[in-house]
Backbone bond lengths (Angstrom), bond angles and torsions (degrees), N, CA, C in turn:
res aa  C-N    CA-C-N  psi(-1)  N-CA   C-N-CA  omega(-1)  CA-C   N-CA-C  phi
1 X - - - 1.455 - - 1.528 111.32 -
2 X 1.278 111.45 -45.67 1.362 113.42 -173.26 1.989 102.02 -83.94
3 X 1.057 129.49 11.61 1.332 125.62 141.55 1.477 118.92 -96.73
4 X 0.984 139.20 -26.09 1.452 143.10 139.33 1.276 108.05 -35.80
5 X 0.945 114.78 -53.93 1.613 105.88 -173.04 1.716 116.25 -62.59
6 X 1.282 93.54 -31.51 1.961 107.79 -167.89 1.509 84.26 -69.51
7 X 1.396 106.33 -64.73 1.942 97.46 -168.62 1.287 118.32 -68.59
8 X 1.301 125.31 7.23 1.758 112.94 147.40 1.455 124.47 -129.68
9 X 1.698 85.65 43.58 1.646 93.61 147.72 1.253 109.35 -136.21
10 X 1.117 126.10 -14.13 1.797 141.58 143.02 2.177 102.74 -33.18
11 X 1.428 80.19 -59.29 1.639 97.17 171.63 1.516 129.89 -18.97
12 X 1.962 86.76 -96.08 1.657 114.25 153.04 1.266 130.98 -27.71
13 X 1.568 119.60 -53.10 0.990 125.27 -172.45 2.226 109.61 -90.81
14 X 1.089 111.92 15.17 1.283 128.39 -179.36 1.260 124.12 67.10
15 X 1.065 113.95 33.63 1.604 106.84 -170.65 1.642 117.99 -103.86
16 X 1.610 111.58 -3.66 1.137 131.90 136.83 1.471 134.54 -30.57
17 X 1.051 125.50 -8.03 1.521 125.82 -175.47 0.949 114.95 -82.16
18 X 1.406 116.94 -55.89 1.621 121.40 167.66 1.547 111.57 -58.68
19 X 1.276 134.56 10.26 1.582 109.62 167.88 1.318 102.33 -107.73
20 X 1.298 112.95 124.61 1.500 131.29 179.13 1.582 110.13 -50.76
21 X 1.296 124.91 137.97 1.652 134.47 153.10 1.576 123.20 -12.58
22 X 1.358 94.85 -67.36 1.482 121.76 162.15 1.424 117.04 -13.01
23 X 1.870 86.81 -86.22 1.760 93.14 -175.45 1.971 99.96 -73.38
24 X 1.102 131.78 -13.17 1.403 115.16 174.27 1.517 105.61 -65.80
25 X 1.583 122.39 -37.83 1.385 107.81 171.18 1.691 139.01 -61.91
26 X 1.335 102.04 1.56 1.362 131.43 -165.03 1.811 98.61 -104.39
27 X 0.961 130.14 -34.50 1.499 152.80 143.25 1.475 99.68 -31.36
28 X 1.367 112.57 -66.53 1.603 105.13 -138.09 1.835 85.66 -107.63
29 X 1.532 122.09 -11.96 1.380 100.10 160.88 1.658 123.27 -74.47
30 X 1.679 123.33 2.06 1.156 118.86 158.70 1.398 139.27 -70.74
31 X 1.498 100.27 1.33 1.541 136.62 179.06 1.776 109.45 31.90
32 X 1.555 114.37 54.13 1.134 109.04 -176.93 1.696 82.18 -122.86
33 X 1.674 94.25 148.47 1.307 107.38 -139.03 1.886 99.87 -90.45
34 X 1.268 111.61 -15.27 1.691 111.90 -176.44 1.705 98.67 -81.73
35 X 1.441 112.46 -47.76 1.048 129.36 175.59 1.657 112.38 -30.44
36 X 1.226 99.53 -74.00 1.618 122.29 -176.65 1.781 105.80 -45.47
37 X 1.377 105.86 -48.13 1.320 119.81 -164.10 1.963 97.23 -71.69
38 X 1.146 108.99 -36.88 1.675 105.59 177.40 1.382 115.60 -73.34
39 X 1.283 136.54 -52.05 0.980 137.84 162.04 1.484 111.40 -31.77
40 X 1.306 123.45 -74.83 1.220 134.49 -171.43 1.456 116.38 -42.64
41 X 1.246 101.63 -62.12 1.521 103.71 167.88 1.697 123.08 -87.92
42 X 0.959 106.62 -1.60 1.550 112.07 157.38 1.781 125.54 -76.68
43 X 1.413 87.39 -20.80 1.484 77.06 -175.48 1.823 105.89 -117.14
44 X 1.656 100.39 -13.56 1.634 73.28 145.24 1.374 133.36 -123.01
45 X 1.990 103.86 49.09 1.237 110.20 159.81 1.916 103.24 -79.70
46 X 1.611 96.77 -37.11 1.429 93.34 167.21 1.165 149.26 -26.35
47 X 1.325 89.16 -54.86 1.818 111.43 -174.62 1.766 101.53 -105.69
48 X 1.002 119.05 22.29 1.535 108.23 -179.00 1.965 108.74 -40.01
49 X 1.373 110.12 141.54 1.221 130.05 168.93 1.472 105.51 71.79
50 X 1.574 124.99 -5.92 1.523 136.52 177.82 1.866 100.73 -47.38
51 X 1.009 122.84 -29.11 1.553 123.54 -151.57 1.803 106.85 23.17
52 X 1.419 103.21 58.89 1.951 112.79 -178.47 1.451 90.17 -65.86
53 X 1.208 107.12 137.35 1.647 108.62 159.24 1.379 129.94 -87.25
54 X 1.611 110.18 -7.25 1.632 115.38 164.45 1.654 116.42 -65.22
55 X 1.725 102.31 -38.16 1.687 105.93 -168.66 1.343 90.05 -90.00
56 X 1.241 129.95 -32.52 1.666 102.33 176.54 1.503 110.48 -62.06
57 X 0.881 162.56 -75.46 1.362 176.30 -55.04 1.771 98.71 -147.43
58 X 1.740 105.27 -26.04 1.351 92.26 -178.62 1.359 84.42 -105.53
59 X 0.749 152.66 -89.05 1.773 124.21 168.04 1.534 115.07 41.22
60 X 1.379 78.84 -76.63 1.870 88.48 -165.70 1.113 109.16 -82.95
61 X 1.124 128.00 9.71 1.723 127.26 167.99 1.406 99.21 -73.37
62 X 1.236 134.64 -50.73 0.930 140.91 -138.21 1.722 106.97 -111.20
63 X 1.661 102.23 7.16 1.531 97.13 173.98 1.217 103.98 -110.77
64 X 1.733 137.64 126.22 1.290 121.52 -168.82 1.713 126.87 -60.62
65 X 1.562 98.55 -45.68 1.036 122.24 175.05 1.707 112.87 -37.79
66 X 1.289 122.49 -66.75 1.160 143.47 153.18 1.809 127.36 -13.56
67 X 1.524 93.27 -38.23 1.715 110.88 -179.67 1.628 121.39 -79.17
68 X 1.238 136.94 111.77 1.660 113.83 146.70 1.339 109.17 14.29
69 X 1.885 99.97 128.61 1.512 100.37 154.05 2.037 133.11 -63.78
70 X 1.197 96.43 12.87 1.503 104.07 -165.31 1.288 89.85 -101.58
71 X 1.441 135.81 -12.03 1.630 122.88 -173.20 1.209 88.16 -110.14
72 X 1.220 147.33 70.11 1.384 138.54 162.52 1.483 102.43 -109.10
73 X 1.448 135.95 22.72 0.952 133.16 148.71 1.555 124.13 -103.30
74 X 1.343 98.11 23.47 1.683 106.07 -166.67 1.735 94.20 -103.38
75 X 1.342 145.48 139.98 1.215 167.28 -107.45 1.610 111.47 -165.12
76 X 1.048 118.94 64.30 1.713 115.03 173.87 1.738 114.29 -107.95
77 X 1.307 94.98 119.83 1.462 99.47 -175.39 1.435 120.51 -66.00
78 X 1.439 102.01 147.05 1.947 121.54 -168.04 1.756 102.46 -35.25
79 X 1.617 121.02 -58.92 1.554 111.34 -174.31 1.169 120.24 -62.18
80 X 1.869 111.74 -34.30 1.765 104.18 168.50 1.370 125.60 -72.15
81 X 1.766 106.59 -19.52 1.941 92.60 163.99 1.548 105.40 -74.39
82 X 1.117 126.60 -54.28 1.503 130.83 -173.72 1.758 98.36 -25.05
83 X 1.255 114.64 -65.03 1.696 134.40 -159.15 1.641 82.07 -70.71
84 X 1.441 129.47 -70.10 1.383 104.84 -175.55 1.349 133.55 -46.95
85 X 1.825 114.05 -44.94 1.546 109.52 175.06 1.546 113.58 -59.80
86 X 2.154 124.07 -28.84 1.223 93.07 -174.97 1.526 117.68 -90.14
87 X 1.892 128.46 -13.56 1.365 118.76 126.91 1.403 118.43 21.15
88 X 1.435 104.70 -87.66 1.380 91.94 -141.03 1.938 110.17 -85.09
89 X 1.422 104.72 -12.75 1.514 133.77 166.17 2.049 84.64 -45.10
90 X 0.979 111.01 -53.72 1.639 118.87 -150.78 1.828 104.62 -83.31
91 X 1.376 92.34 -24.87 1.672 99.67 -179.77 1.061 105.13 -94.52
92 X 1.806 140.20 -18.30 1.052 132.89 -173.70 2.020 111.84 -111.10
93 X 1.507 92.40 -1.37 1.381 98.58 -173.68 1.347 121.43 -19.84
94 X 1.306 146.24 137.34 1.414 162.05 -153.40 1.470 100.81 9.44
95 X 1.222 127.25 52.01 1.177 109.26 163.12 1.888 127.99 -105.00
96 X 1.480 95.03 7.31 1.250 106.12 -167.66 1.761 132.74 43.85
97 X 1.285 78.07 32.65 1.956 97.87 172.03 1.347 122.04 -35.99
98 X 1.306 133.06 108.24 1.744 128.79 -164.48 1.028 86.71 -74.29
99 X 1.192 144.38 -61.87 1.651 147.15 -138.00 1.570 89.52 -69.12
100 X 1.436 106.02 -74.23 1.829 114.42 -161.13 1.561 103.51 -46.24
101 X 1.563 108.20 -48.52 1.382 106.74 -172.20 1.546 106.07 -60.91
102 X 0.730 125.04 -44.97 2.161 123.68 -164.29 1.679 95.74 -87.24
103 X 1.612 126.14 20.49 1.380 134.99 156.58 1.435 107.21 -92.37
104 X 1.589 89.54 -66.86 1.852 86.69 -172.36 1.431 119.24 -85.94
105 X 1.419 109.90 20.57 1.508 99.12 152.26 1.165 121.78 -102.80
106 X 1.418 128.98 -10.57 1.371 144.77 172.14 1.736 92.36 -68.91
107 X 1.247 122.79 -74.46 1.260 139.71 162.82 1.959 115.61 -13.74
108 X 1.009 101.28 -38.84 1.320 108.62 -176.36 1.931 115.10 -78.61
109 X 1.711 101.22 -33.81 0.969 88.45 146.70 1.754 131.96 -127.61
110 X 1.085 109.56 75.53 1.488 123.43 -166.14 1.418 83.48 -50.21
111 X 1.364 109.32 170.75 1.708 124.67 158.32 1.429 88.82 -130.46
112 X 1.984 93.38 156.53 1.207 100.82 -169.81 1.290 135.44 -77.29
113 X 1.366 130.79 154.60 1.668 117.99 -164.98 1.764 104.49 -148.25
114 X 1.061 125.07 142.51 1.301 111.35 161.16 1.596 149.08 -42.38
115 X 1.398 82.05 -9.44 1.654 94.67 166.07 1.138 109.68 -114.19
116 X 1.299 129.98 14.55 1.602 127.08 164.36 1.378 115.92 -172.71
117 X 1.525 108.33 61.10 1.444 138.06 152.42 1.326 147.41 -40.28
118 X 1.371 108.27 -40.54 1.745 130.54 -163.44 1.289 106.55 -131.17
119 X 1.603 113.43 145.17 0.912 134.57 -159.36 1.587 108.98 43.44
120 X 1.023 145.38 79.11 1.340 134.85 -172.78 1.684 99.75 -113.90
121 X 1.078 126.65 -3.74 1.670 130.99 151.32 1.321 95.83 -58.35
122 X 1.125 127.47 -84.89 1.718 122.20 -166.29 1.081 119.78 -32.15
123 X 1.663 108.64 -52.89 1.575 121.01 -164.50 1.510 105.69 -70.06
124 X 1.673 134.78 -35.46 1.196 126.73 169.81 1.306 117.16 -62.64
125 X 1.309 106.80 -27.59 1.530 108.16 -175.03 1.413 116.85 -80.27
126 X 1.431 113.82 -29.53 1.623 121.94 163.04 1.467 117.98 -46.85
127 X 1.213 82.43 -39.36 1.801 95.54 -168.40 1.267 103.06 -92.22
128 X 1.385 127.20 16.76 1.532 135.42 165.66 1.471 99.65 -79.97
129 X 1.736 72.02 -81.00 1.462 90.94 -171.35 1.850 120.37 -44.11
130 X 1.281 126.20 -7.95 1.487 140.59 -164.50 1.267 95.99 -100.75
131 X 1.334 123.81 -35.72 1.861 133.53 -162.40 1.835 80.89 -96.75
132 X 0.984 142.39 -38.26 1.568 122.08 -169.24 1.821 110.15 -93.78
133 X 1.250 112.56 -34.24 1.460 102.35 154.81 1.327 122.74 -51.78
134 X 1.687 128.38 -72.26 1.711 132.26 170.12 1.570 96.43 -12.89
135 X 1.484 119.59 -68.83 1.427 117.36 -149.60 2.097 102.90 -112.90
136 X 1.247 107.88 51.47 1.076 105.88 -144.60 1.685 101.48 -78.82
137 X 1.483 140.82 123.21 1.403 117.36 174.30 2.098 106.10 105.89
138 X 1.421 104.85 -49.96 1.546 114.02 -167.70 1.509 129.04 -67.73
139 X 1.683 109.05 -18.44 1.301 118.27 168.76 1.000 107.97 69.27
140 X 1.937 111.55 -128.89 1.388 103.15 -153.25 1.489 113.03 -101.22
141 X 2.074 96.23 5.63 1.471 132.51 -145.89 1.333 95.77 -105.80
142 X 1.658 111.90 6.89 1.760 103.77 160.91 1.427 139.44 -41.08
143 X 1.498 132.29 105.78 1.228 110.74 -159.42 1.854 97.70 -78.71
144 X 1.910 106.99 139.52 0.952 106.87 154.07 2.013 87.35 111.39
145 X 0.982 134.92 -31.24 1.856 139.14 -146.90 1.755 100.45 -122.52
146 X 1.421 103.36 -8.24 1.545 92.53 -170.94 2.091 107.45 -60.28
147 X 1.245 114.13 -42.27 1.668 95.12 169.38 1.534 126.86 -81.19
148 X 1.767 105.18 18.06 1.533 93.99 143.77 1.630 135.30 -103.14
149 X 1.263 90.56 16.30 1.662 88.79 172.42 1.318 122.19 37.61
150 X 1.198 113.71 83.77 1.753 104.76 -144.11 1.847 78.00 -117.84
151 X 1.250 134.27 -7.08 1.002 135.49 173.71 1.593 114.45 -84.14
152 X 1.557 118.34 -49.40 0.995 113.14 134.37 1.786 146.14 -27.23
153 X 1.460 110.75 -33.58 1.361 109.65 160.48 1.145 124.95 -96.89
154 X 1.120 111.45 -17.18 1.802 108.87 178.79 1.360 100.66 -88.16
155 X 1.400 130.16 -6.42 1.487 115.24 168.36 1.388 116.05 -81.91
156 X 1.321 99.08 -28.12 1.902 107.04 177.61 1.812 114.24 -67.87
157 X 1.755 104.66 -29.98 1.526 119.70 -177.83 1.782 95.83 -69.49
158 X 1.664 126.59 -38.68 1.285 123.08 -173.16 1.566 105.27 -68.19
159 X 1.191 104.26 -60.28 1.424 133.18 -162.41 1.840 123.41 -54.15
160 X 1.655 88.02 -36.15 1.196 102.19 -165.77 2.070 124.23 67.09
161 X 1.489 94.88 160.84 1.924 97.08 -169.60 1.420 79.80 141.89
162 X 1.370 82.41 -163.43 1.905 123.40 -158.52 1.652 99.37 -79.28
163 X 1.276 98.49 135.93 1.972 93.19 166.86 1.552 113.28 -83.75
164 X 1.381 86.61 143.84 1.438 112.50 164.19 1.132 134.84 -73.74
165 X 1.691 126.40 111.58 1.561 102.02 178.85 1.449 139.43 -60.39
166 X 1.292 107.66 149.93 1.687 117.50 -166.17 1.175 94.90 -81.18
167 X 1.596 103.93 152.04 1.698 129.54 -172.11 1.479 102.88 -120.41
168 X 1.721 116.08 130.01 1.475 101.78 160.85 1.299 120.20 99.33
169 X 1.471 116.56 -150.63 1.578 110.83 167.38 1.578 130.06 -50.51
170 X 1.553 109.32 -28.18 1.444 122.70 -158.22 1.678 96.87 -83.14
171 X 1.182 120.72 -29.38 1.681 122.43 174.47 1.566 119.29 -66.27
172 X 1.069 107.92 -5.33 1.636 114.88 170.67 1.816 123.64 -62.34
173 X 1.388 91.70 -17.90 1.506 103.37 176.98 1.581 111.55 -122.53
174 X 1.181 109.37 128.31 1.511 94.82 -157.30 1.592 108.89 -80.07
175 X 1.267 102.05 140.80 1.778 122.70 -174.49 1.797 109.64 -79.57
176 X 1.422 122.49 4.21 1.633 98.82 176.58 1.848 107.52 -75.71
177 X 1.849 82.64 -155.27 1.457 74.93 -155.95 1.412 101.52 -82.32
178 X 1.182 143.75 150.02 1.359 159.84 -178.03 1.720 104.14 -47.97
179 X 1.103 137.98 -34.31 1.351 146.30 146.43 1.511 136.63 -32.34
180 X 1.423 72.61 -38.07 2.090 96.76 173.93 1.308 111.78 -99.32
181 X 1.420 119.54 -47.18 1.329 117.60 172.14 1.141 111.43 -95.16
182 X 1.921 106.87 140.69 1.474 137.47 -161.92 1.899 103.65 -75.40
183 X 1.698 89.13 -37.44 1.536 89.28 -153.26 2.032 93.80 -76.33
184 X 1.358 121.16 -40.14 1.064 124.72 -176.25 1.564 105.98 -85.27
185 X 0.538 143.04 73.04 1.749 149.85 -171.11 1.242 119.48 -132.88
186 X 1.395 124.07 109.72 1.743 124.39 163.88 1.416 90.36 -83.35
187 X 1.456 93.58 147.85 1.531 127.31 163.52 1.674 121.09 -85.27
188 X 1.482 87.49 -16.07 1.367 94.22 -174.75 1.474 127.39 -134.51
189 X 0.994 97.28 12.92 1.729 103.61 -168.25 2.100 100.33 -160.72
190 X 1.383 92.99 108.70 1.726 107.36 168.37 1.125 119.12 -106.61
191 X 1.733 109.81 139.14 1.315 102.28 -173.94 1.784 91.23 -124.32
192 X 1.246 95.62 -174.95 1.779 98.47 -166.95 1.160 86.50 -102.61
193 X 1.830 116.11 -171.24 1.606 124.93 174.91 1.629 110.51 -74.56
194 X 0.986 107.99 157.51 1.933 103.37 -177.57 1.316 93.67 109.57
195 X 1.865 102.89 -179.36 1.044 129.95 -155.87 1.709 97.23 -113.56
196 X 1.286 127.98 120.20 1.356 100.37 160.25 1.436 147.08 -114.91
197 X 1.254 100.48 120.48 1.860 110.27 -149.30 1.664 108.10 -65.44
198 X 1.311 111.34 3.46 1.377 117.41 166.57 1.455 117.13 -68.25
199 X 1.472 123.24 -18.52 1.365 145.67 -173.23 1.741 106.68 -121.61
200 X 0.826 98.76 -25.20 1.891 102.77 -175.20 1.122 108.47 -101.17
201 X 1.479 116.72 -58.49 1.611 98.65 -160.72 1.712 128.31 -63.28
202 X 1.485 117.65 -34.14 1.552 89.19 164.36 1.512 119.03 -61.04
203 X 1.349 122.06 -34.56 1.796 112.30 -162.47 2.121 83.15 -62.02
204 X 1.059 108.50 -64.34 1.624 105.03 177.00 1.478 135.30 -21.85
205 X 1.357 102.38 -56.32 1.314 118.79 170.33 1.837 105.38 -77.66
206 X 1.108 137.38 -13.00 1.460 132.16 168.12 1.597 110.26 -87.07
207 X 0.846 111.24 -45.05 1.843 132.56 169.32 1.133 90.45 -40.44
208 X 1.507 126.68 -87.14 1.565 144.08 -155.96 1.622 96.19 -52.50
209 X 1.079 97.09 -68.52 2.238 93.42 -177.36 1.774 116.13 -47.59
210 X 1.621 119.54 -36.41 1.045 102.54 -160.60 1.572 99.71 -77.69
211 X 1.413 121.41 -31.49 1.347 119.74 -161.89 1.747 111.78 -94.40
212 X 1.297 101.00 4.02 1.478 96.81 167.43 1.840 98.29 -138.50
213 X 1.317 108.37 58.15 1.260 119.17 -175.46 1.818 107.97 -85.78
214 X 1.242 104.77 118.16 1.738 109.35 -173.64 1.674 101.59 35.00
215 X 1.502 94.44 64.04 1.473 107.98 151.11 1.476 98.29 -120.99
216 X 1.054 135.09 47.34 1.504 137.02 170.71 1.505 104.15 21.78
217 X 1.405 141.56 20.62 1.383 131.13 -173.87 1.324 119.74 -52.13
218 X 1.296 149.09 119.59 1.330 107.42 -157.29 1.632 91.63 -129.47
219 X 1.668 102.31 7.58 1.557 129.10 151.55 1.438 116.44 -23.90
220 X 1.727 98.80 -80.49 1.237 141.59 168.90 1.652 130.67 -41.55
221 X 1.430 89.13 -55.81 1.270 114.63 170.98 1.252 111.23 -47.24
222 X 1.201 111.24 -80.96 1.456 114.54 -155.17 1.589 117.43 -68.15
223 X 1.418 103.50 3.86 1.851 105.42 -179.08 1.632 92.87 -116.36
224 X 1.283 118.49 37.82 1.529 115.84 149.82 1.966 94.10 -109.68
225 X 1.359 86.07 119.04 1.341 97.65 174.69 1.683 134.68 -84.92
226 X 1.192 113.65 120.26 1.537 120.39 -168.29 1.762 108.77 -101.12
227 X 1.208 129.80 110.04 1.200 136.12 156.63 1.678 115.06 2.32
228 X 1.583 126.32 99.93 1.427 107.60 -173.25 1.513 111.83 -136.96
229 X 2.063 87.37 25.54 1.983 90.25 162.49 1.567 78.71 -162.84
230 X 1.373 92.72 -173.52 1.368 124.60 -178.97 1.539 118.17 -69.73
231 X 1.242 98.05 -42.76 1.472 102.71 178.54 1.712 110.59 -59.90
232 X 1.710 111.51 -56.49 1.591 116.90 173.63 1.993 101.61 -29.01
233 X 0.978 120.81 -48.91 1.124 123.73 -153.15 1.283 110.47 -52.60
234 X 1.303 129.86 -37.54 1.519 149.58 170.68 1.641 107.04 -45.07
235 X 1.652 123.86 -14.53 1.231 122.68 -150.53 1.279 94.64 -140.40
236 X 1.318 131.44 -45.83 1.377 110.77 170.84 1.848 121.38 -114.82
237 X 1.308 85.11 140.03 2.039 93.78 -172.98 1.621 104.21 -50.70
238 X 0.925 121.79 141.95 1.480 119.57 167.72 1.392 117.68 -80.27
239 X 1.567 124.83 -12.20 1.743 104.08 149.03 1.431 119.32 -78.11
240 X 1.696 122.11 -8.60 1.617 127.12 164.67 1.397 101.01 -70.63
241 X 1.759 132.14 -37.18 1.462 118.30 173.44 1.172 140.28 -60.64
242 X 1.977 97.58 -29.02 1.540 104.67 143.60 1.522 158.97 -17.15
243 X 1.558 67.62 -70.28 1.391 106.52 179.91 2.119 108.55 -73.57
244 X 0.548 78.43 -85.08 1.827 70.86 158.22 1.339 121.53 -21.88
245 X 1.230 107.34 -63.32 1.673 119.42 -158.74 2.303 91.45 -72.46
246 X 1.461 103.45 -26.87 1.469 101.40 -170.79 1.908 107.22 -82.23
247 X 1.458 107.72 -26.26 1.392 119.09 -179.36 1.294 112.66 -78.32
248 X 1.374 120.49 -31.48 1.947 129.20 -166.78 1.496 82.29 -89.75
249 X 1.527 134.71 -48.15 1.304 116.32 -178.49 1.590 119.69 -54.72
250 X 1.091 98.41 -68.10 2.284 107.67 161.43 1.220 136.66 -0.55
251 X 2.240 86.84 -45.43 1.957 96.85 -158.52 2.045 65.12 -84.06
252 X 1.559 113.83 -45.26 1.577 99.25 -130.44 1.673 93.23 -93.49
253 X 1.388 104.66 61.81 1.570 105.99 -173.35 1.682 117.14 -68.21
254 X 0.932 131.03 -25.64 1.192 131.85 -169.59 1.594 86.29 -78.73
255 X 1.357 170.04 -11.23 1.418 154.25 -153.82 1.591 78.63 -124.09
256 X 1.101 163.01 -36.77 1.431 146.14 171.72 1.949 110.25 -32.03
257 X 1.285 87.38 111.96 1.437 99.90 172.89 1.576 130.11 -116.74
258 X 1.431 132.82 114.95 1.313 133.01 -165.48 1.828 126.63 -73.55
259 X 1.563 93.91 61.53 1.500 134.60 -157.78 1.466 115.46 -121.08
260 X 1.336 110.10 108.05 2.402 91.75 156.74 0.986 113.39 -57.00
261 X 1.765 135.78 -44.84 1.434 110.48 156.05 1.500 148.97 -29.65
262 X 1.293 91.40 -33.88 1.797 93.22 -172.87 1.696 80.38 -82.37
263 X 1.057 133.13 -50.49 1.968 129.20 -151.80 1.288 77.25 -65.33
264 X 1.359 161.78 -55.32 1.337 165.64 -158.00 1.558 110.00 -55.29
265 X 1.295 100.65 -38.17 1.478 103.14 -160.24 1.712 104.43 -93.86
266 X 1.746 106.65 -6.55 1.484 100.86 176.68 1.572 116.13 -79.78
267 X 1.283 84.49 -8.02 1.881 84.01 -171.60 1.769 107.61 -81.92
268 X 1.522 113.71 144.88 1.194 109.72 157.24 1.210 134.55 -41.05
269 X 1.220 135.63 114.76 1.546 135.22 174.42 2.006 107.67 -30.78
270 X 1.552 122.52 -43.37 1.295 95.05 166.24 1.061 136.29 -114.02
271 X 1.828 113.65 45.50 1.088 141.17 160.45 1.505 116.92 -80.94
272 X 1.378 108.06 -40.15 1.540 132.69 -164.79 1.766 123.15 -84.97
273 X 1.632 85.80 -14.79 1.999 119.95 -174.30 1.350 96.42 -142.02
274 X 1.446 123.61 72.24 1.437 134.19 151.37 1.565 113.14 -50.78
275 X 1.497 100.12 -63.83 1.602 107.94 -176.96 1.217 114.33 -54.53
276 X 1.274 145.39 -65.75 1.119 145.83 -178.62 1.405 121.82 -61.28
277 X 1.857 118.67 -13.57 1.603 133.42 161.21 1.604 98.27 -45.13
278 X 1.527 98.10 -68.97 1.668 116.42 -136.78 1.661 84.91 -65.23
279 X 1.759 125.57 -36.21 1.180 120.91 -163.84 1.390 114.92 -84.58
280 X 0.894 107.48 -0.09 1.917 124.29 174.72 1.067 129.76 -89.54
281 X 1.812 125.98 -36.41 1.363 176.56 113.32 1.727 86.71 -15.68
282 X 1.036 143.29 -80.01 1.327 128.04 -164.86 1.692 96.91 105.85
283 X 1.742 104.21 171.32 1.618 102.14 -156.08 1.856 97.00 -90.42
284 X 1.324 104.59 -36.15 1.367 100.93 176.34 1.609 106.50 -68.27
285 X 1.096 129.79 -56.33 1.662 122.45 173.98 1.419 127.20 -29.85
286 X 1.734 95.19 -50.59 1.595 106.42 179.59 1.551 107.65 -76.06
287 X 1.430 136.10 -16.76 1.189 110.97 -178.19 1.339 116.02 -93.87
288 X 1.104 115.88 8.15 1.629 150.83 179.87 2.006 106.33 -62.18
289 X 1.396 91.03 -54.56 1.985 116.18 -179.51 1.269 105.68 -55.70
290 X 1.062 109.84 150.90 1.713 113.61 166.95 1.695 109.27 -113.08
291 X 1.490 84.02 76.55 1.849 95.62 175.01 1.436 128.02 -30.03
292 X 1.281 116.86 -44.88 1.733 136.86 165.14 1.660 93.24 -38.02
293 X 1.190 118.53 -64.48 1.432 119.49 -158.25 1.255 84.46 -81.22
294 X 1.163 167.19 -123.98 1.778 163.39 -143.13 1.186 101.96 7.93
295 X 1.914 112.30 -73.13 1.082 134.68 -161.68 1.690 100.58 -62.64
296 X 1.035 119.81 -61.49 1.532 119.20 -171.43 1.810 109.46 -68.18
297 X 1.103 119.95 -3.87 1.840 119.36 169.61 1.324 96.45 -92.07
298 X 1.695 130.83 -36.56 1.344 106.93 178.20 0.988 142.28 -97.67
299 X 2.172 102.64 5.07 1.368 119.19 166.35 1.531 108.60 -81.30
300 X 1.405 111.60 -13.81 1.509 101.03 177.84 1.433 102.98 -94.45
301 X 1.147 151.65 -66.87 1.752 148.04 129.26 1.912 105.98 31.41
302 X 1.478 93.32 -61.80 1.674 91.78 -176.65 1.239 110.56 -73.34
303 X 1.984 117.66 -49.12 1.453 107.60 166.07 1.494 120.25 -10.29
C-alpha cells in the first residue's frame, strides 16, 4: 500500500510521463489491487487532457463493461474499475468527447451484472465524476452533445423514473432488463424497471455541477429538486439533499454570498421554523413525523 501510495503521488504531481506503458503493464500483471489502482490513475493524472490512445485502451481493459462478450470470465476488482472509469474522465478532461461522454453516462447507470456487482456506489460515482471532467465548465454550450441532452439525463439519474434509451456508442451493449438478457445478467441481485437513484443520484448530481459549473444556468438549476415539506422527505435521503443543495449552488455560482444570511436562505422555510411546524401540525400530527429524519436533512442542508 505504501508503494501505491508513492506512485500516485509520483502520479499527480507528473512525474509519470517518462514511465513507459510497457513497464506499467508489468505493474498491473501483479494484480494487486492498490497497486493497479495507482498506476492507473497516476498515469492519467499525468497525461491529463492528452486523449493518449495507449492509456485509454489500458483503461478499457480494465472496465468490464467495455470488453467483448467472450472476456466475461476476466475478474477486475471494484477499486481498479472505479480508478479506470475516473482515468479516462482525466485523459479526456474538457474535451467534450462524444464517444467517452455517451459511455459514462450509460455507465452511470449500469445495471447490475456479474461482472460488475460490488461497490456499484463508487463505480456510478466514478463515472460522475469522469462525465463532469470530459465536459467540465461547458454546459449546455458543449460543442458537438447539444442533441444529447445530457442535462436532461442526469436529471432523470437524480430524480429517478423510467430509462431512457441510449444513443450512439452506449447502445453497443444491450440496455433490456438484465432478467431477459443472458449476457447481462446478475445471478444475484434483481432490480425492478426504472432507474435507481439510490445508485445514480450522487454520480448525477456531481456530473450535473461539474459540467455546468458557474454557468449561472438557472435553467438547470432550479429543476434540481430540494425537499420543501415534510412529506418530500420520505423520498429524498438527506445526504441526496446535500448533494443537490451543493450542485444547484455550483451551476448558480456567481449568487454565492459570504453571509449567514445567504446559508439561511438555502434552507427550506420549514426547515428553518421547526417550532412553529410541530405547533401548527398539532400534537397528534407531529408525533406522526419522523423527527430523526427532519433533524438530520437540515443538519446536512446546513453542512
Amino acid at each position: 500500500n505504501a508503494h501505491a501510495g508513492f506512485i500516485l503521488g509520483l502520479g499527480l504531481r507528473g512525474c509519470l510521463k517518462v514511465l513507459p506503458v510497457a513497464d506499467c503493464y508489468k505493474y498491473l500483471r501483479l494484480q494487486v489491487d492498490t497497486t493497479s489502482a495507482a498506476i492507473i490513475l497516476g498515469k492519467a493524472a499525468s497525461h491529463v487532457s492528452s486523449m493518449d490512445a495507449g492509456l485509454t485502451r489500458m483503461c478499457c481493459v480494465h472496465i468490464p463493461s467495455m470488453l467483448p462478450a467472450n472476456f466475461s470470465d476476466m475478474e477486475v476488482a471494484s477499486p481498479v474499475q472505479c480508478s479506470a472509469v475516473l482515468s479516462l474522465g482525466l485523459l479526456f478532461a474538457g474535451s467534450a468527447h462524444r464517444m467517452m461522454t455517451e459511455l459514462l453516462v450509460a455507465e452511470i447507470g449500469r445495471r447490475p451484472s456479474d461482472r460488475a456487482l460490488h461497490d456499484r456506489e463508487g463505480y456510478s460515482l466514478a463515472a460522475g465524476f469522469a462525465l463532469g471532467c470530459i465536459c467540465l465548465g461547458q454546459g449546455a454550450e458543449a460543442p458537438g452533445l447539444a442533441d444529447l441532452q445530457l442535462h436532461t439525463w442526469l436529471l432523470r439519474y437524480i430524480h429517478g423514473g423510467p430509462e431512457m434509451p441510449m444513443s450512439g456508442a452506449a447502445t453497443r451493449e444491450s440496455k433490456q432488463h438484465p432478467n431477459q438478457d443472458s449476457t447481462a445478467c446478475s445471478s444475484l441481485l434483481s432490480e425492478p424497471e426504472g432507474i435507481n437513484v439510490s445508485i445514480t443520484s450522487p454520480a448525477g448530481c456531481i456530473a450535473l455541477a461539474l459540467i455546468f459549473l458557474r454557468t449561472n444556468c438557472e435553467a438547470v438549476a432550479s429543476r434540481v429538486v430540494i425537499p420543501q415539506n415534510v412529506f418530500q422527505l420520505d423520498y429524498i435521503r438527506p445526504d441526496f439533499a446535500l448533494l443537490r443543495l451543493v450542485a444547484r449552488n455550483l451551476i448558480m455560482w456567481d449568487s454565492i454570498e459570504a453571509s449567514e444570511e445567504w446559508l439561511e436562505r438555502q434552507l427550506p422555510p420549514f426547515l428553518s421554523q421547526l417550532a412553529p411546524l410541530a405547533a401548527e401540525l398539532g400534537q397528534i400530527a407531529a408525533a406522526e413525523i419522523d423527527w430523526l429524519l427532519v433533524l438530520q436533512t437540515k443538519a446536512n442542508l446546513t453542512a
